[in-house]
N, CA, C and O atoms as a Tripos MOL2 file, in Angstrom:
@<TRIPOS>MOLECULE
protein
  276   275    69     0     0
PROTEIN
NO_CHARGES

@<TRIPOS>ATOM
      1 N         -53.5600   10.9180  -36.9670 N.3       1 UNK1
      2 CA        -53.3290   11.9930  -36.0110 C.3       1 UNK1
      3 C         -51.8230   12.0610  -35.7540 C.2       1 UNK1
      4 O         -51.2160   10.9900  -35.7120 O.2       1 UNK1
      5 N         -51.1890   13.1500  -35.5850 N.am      2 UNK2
      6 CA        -49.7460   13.5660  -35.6670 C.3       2 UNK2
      7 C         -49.4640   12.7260  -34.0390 C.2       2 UNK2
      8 O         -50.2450   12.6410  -33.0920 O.2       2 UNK2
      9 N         -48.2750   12.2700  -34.1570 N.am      3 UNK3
     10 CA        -47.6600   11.8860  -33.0030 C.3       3 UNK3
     11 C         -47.5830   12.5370  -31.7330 C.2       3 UNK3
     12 O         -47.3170   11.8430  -30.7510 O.2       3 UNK3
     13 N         -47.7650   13.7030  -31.6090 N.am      4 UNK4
     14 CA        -48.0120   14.8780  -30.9650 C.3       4 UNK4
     15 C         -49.1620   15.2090  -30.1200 C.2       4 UNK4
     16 O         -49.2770   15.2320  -28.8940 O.2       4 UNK4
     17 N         -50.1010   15.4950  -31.1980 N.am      5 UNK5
     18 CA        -51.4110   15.8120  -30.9380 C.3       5 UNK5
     19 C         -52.5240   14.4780  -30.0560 C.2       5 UNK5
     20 O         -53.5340   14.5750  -29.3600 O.2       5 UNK5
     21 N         -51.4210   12.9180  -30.7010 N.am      6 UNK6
     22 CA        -51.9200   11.6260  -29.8350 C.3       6 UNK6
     23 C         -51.5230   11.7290  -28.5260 C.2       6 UNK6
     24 O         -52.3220   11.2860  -27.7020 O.2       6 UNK6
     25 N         -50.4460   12.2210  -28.0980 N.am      7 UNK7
     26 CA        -49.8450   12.4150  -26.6520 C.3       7 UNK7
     27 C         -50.5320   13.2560  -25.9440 C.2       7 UNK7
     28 O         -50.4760   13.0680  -24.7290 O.2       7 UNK7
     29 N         -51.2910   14.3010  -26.3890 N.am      8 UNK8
     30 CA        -51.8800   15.2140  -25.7310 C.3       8 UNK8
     31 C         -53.3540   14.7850  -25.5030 C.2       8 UNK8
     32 O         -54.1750   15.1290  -24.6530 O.2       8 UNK8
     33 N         -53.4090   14.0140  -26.4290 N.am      9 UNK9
     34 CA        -54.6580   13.6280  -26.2520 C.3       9 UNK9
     35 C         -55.0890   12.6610  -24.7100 C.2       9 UNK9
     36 O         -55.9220   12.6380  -23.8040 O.2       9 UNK9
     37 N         -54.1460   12.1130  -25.0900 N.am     10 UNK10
     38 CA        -53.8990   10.9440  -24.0850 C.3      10 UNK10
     39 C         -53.3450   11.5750  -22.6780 C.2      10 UNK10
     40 O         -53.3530   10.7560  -21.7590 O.2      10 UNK10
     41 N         -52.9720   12.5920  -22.4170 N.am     11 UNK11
     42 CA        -52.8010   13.6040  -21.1780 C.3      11 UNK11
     43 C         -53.8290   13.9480  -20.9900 C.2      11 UNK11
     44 O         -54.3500   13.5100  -19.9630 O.2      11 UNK11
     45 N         -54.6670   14.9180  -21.8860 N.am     12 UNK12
     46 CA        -56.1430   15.0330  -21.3080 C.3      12 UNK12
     47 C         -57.2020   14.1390  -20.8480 C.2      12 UNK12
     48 O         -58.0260   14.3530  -19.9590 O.2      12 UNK12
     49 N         -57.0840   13.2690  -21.4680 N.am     13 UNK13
     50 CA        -57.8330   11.6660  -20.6590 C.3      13 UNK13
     51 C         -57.5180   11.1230  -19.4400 C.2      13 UNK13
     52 O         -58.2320   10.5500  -18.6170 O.2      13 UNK13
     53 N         -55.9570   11.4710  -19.4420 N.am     14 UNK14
     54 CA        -55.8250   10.7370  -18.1490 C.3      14 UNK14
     55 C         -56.0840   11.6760  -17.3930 C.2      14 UNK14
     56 O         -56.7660   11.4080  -16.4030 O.2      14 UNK14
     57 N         -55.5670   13.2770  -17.6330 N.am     15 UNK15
     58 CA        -55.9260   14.0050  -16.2550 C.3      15 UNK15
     59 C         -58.0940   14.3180  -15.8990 C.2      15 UNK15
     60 O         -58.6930   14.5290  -14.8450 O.2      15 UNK15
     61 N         -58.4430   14.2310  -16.8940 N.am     16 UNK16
     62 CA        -59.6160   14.1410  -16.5110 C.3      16 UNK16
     63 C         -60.6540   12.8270  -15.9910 C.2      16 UNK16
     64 O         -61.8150   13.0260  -15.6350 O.2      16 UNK16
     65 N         -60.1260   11.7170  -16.0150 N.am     17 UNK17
     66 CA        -60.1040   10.5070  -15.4900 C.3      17 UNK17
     67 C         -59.6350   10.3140  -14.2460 C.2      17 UNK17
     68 O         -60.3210    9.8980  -13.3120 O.2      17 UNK17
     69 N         -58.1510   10.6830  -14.1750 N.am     18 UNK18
     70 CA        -57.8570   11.0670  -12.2190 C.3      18 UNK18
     71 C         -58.7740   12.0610  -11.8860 C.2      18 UNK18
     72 O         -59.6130   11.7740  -11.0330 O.2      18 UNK18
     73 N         -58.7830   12.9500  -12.2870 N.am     19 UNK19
     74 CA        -59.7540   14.4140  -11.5310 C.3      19 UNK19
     75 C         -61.1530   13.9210  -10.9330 C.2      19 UNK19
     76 O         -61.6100   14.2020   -9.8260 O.2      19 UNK19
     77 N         -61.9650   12.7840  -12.3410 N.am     20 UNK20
     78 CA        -62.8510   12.3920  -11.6080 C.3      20 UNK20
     79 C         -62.8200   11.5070  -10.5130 C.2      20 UNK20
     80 O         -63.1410   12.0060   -9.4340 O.2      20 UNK20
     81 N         -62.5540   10.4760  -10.5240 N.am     21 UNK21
     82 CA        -61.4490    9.1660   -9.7960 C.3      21 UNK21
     83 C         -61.4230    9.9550   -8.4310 C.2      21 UNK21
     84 O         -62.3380    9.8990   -7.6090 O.2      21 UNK21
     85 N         -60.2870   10.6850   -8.2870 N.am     22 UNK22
     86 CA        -60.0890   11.3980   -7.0000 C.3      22 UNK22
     87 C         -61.0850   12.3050   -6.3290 C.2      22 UNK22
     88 O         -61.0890   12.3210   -5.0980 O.2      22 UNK22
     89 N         -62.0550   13.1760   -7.0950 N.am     23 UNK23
     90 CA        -63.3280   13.8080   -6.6750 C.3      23 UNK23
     91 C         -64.3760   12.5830   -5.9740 C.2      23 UNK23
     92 O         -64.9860   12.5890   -4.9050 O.2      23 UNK23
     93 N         -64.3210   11.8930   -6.7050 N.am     24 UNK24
     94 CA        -65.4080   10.5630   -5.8660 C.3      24 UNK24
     95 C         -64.7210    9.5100   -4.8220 C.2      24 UNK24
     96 O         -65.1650    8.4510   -4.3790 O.2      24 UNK24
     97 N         -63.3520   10.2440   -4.5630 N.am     25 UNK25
     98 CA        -62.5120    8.8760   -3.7270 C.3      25 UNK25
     99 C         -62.6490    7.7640   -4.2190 C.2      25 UNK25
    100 O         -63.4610    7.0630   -3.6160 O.2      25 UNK25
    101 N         -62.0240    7.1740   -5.3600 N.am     26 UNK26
    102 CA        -62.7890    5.9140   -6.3510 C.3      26 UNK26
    103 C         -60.9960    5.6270   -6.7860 C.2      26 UNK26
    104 O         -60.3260    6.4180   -7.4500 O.2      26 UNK26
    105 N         -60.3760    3.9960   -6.0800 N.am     27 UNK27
    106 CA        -59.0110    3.9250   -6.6980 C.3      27 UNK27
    107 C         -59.0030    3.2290   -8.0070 C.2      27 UNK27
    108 O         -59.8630    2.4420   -8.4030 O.2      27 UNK27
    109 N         -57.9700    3.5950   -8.6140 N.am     28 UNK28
    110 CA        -58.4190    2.1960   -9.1720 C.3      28 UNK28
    111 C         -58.2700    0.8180   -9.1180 C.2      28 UNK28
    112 O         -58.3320    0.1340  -10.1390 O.2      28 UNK28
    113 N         -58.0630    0.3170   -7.9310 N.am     29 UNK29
    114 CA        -58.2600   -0.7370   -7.3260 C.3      29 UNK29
    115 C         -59.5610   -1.4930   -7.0460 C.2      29 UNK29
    116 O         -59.8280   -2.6940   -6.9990 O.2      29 UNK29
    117 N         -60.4410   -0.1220   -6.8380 N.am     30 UNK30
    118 CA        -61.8490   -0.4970   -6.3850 C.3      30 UNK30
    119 C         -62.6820   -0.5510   -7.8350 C.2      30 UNK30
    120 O         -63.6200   -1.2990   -8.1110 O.2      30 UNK30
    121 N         -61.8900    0.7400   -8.9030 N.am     31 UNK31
    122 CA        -62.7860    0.4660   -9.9450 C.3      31 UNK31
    123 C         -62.9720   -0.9440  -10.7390 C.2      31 UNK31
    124 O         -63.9530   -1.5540  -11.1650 O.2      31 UNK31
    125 N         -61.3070   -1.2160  -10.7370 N.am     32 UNK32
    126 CA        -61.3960   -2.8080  -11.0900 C.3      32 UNK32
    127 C         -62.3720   -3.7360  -10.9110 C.2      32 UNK32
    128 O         -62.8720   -4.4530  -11.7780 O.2      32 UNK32
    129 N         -62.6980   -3.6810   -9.4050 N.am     33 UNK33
    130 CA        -63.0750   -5.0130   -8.7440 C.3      33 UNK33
    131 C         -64.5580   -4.1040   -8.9340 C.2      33 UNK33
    132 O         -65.1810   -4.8030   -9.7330 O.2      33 UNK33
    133 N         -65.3340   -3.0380   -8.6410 N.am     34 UNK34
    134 CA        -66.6320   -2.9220   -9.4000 C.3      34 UNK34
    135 C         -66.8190   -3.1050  -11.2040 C.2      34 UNK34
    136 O         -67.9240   -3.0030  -11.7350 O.2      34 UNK34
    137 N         -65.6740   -3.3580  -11.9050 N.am     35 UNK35
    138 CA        -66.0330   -3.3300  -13.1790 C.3      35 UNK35
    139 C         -65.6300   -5.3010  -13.6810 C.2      35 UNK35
    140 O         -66.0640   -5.9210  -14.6520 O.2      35 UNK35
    141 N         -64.9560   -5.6470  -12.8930 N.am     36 UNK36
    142 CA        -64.3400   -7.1470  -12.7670 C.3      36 UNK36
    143 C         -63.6620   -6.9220  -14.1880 C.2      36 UNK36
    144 O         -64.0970   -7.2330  -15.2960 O.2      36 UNK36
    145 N         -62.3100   -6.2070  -13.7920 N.am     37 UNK37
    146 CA        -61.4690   -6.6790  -14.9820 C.3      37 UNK37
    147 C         -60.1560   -6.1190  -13.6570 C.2      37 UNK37
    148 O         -60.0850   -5.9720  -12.4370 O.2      37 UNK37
    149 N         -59.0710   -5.9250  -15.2050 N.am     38 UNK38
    150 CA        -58.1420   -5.8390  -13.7190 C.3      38 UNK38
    151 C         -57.6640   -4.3190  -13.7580 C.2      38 UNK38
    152 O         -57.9120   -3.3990  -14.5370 O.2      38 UNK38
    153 N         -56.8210   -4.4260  -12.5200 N.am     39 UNK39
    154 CA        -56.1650   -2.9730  -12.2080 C.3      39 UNK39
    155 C         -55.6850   -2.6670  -13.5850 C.2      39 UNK39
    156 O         -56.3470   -1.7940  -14.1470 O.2      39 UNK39
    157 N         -54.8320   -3.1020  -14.1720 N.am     40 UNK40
    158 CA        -53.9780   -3.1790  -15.4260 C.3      40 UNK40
    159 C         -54.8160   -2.2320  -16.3640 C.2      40 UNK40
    160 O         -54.5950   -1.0470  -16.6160 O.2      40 UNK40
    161 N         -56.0140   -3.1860  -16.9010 N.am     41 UNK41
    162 CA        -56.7770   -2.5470  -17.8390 C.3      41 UNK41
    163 C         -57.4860   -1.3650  -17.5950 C.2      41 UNK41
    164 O         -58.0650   -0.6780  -18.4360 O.2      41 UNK41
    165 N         -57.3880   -1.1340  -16.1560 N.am     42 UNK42
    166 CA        -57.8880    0.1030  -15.5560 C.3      42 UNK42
    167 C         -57.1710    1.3910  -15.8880 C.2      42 UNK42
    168 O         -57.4990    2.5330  -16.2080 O.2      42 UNK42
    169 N         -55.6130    0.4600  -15.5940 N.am     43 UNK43
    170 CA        -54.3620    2.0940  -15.6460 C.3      43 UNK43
    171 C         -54.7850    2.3070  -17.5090 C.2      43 UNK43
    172 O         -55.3790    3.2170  -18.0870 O.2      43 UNK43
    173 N         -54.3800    1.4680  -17.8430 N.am     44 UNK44
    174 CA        -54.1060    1.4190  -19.7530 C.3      44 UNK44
    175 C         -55.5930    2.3890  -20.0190 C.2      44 UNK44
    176 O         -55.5170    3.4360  -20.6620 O.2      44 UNK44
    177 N         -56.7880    1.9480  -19.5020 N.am     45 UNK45
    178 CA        -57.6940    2.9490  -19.9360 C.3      45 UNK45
    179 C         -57.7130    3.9240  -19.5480 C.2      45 UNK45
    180 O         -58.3430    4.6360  -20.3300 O.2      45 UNK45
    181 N         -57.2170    4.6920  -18.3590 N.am     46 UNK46
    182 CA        -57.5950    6.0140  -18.0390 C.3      46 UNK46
    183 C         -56.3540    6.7530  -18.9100 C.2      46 UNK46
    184 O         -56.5900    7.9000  -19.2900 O.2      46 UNK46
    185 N         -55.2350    6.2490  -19.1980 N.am     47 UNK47
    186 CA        -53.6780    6.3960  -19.5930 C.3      47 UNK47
    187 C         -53.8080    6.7490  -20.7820 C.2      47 UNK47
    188 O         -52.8380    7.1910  -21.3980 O.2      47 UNK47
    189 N         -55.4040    6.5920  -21.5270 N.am     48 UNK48
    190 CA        -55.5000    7.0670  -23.0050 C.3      48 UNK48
    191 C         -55.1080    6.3150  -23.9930 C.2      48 UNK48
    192 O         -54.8430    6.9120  -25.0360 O.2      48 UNK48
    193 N         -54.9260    4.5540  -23.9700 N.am     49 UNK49
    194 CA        -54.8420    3.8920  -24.6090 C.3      49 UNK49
    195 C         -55.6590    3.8070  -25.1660 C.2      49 UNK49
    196 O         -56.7510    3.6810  -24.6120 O.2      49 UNK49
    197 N         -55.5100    3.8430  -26.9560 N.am     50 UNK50
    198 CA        -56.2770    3.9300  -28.2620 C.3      50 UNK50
    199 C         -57.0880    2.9240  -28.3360 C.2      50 UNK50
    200 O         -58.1050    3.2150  -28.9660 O.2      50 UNK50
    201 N         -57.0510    1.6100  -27.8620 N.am     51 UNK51
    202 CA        -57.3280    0.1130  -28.2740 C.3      51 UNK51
    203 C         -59.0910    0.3690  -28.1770 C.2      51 UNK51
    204 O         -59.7150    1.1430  -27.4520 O.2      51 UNK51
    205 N         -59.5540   -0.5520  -29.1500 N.am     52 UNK52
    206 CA        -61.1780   -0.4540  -29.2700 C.3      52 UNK52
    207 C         -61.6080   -0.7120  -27.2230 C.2      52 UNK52
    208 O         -62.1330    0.1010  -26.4620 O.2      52 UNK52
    209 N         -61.1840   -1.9310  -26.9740 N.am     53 UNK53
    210 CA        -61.3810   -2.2640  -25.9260 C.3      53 UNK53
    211 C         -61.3210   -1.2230  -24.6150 C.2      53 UNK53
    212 O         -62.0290   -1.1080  -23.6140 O.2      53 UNK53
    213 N         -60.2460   -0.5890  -25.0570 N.am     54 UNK54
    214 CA        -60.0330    0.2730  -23.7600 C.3      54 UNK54
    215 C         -60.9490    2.0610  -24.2560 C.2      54 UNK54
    216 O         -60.7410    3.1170  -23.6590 O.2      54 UNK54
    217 N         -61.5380    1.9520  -24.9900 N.am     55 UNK55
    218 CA        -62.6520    2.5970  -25.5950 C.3      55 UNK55
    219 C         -63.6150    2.6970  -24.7810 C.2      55 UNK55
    220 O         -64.1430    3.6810  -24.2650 O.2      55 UNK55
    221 N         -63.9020    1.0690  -24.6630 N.am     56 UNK56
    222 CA        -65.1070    0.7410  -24.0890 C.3      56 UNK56
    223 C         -64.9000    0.5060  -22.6170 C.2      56 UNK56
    224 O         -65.9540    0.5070  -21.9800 O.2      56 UNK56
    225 N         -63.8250    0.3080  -21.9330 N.am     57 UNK57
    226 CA        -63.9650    0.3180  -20.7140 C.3      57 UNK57
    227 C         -63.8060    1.5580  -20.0230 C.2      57 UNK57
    228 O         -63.8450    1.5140  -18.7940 O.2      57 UNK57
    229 N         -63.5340    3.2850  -20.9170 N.am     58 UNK58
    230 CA        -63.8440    4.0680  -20.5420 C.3      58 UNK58
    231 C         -64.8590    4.6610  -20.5040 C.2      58 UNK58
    232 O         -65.0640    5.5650  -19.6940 O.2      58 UNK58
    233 N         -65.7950    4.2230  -21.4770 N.am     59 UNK59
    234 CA        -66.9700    4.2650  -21.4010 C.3      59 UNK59
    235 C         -67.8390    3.9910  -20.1910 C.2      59 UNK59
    236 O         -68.6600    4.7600  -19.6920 O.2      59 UNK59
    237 N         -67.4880    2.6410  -19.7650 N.am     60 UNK60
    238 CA        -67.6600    1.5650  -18.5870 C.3      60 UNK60
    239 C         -67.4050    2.1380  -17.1630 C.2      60 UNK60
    240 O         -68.2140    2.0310  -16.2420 O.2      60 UNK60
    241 N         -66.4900    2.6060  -17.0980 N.am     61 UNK61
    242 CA        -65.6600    3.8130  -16.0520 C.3      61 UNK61
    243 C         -66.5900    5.1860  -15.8260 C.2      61 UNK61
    244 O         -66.8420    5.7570  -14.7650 O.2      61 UNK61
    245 N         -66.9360    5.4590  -16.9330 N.am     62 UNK62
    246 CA        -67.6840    6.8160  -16.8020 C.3      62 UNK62
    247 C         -68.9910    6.5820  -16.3750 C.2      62 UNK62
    248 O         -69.1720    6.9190  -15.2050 O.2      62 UNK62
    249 N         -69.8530    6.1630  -16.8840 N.am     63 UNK63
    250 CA        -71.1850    5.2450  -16.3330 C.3      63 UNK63
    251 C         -70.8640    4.9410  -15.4840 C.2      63 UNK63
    252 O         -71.3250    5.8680  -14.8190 O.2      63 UNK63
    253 N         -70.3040    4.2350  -14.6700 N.am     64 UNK64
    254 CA        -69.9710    3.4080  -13.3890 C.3      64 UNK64
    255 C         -69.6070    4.9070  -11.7000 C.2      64 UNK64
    256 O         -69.7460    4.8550  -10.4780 O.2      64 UNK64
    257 N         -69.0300    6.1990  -12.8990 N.am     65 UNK65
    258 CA        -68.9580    6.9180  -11.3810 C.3      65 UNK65
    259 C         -69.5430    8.1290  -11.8700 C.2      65 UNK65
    260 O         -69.3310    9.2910  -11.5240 O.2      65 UNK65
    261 N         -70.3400    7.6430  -12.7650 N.am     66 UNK66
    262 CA        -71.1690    9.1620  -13.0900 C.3      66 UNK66
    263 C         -70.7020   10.5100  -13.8530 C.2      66 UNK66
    264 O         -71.1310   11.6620  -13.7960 O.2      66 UNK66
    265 N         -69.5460    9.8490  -14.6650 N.am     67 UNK67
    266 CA        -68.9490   11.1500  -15.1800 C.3      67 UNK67
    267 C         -69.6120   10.9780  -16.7620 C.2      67 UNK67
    268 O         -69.8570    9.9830  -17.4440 O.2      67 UNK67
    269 N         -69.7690   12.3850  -16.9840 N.am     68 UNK68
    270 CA        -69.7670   12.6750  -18.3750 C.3      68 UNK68
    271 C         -68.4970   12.6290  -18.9710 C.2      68 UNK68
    272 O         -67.4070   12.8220  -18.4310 O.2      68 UNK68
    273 N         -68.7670   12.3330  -20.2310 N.am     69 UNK69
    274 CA        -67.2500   11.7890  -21.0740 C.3      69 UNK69
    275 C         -68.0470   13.3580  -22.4160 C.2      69 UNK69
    276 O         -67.4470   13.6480  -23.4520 O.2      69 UNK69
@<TRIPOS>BOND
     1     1     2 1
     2     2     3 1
     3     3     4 2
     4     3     5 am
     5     5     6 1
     6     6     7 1
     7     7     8 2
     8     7     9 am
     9     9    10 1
    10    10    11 1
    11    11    12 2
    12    11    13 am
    13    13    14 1
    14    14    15 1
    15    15    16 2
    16    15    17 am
    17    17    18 1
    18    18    19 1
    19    19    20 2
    20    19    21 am
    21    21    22 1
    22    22    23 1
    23    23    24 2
    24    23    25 am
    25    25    26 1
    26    26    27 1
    27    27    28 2
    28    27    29 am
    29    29    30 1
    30    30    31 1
    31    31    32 2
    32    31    33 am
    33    33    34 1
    34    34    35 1
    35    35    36 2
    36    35    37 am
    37    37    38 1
    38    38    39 1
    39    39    40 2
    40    39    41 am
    41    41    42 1
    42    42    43 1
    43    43    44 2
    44    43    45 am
    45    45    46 1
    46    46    47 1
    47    47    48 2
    48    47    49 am
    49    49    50 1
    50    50    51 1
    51    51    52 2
    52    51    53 am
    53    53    54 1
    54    54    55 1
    55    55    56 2
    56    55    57 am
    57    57    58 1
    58    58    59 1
    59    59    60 2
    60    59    61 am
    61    61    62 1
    62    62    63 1
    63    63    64 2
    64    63    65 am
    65    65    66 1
    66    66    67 1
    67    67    68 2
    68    67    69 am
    69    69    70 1
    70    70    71 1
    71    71    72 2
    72    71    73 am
    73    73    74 1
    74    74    75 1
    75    75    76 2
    76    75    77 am
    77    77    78 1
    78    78    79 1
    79    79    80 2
    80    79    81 am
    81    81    82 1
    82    82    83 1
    83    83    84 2
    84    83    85 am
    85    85    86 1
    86    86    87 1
    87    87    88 2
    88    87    89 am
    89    89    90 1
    90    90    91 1
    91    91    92 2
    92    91    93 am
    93    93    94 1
    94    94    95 1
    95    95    96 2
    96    95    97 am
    97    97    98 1
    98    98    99 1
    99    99   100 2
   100    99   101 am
   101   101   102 1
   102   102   103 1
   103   103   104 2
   104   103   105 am
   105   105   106 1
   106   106   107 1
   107   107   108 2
   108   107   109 am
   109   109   110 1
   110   110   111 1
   111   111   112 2
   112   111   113 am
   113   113   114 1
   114   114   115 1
   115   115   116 2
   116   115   117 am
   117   117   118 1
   118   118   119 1
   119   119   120 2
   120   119   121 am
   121   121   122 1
   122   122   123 1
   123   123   124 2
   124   123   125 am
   125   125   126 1
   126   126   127 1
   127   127   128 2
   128   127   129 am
   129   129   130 1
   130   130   131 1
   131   131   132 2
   132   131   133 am
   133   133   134 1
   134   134   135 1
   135   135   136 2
   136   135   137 am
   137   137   138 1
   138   138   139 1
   139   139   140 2
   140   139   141 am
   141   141   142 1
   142   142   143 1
   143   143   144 2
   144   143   145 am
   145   145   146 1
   146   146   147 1
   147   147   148 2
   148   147   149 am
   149   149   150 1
   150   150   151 1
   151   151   152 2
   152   151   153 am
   153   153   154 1
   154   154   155 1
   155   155   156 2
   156   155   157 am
   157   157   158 1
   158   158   159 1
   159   159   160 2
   160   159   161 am
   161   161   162 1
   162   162   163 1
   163   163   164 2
   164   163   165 am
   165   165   166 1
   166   166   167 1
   167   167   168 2
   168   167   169 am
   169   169   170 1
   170   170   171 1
   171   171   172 2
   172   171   173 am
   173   173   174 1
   174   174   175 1
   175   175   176 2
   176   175   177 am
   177   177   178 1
   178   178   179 1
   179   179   180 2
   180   179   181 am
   181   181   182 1
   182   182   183 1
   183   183   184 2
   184   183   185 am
   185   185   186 1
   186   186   187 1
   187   187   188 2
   188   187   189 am
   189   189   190 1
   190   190   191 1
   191   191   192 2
   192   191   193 am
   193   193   194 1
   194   194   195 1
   195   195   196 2
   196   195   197 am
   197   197   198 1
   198   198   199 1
   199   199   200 2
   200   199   201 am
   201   201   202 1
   202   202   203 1
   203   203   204 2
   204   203   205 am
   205   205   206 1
   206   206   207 1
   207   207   208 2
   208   207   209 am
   209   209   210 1
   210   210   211 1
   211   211   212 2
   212   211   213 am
   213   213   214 1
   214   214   215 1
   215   215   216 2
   216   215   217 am
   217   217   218 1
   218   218   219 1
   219   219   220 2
   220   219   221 am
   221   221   222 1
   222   222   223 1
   223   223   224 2
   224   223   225 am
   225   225   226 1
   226   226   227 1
   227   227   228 2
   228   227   229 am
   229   229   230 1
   230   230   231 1
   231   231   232 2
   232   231   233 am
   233   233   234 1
   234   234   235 1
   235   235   236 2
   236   235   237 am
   237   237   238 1
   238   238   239 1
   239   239   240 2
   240   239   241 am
   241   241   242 1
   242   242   243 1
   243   243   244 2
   244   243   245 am
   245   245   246 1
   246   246   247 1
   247   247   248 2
   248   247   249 am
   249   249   250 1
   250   250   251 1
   251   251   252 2
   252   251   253 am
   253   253   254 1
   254   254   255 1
   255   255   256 2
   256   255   257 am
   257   257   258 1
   258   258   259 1
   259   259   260 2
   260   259   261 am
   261   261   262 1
   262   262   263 1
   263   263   264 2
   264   263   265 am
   265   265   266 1
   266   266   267 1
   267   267   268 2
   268   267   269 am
   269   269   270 1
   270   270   271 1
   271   271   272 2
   272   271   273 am
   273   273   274 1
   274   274   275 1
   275   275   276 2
@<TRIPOS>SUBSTRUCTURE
     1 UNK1         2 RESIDUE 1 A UNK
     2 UNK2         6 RESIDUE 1 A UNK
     3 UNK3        10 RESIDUE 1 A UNK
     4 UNK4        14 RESIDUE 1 A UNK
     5 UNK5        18 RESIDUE 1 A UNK
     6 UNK6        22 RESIDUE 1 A UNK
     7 UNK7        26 RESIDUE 1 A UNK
     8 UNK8        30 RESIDUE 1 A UNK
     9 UNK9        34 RESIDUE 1 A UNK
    10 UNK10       38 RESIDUE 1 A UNK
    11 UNK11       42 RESIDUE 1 A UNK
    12 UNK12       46 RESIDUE 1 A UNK
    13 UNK13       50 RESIDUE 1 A UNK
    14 UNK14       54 RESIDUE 1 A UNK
    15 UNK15       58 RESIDUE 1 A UNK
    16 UNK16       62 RESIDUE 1 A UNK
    17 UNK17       66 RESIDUE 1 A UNK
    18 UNK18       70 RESIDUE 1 A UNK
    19 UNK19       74 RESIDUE 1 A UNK
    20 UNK20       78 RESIDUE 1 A UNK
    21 UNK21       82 RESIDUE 1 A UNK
    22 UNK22       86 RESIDUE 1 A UNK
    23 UNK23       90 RESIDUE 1 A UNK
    24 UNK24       94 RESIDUE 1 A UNK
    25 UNK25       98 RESIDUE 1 A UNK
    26 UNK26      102 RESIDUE 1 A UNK
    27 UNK27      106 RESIDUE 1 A UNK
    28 UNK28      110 RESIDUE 1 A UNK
    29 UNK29      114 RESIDUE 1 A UNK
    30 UNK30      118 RESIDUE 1 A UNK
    31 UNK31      122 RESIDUE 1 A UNK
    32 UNK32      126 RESIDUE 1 A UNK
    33 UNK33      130 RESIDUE 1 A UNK
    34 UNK34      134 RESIDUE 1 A UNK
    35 UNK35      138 RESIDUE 1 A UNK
    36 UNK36      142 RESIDUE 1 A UNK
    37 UNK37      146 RESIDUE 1 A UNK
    38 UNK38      150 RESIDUE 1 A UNK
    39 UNK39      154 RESIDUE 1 A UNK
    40 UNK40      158 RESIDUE 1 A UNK
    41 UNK41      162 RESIDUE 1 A UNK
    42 UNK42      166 RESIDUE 1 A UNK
    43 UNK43      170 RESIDUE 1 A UNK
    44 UNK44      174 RESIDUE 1 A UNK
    45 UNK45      178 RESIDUE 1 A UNK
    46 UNK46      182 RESIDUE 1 A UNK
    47 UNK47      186 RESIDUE 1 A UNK
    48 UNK48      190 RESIDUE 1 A UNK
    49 UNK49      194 RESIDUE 1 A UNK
    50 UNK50      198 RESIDUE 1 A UNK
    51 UNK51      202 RESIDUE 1 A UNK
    52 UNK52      206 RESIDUE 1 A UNK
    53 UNK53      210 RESIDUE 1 A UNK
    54 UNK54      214 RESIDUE 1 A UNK
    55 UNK55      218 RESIDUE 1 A UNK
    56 UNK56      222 RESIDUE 1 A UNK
    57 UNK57      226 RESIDUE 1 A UNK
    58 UNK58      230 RESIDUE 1 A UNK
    59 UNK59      234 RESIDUE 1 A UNK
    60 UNK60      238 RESIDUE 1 A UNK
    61 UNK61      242 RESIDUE 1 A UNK
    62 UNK62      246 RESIDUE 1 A UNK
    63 UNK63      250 RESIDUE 1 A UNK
    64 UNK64      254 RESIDUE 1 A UNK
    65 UNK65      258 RESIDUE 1 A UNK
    66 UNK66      262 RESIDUE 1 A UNK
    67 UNK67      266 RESIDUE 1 A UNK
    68 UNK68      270 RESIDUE 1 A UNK
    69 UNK69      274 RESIDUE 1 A UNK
């Protein structure tokens, strides 16, 4: 994927990740500590980090406040 088209990608994730986040009053402080990992891996996943892992903890995130992905 063009260098480009990865950045945008990764803008649309995050803004639809805050949008939900903030619609449910949900920080990610709290998502952390309901998912027991840390704030960190929280920002990196909503932030559109590629990593298999952070794959799956958006996955984890979405299930957890009811959003469709």
């Amino acid at each position: 994927m063009p260098e480009y088209d990865l950045e945008q990608a990764r803008k649309a994730t995050r803004k639809k990740y805050k949008a939900a986040l903030a619609e449910r009053d949900v920080t990610g402080r709290q998502l952390a500590k309901m998912l027991g990992t840390s704030e960190a891996a929280i920002s990196r996943a909503i932030n559109g980090d590629s990593a298999p892992a952070y794959d799956r903890l958006r996955g984890e995130i979405a299930e957890k406040i009811g959003m469709e992905v």
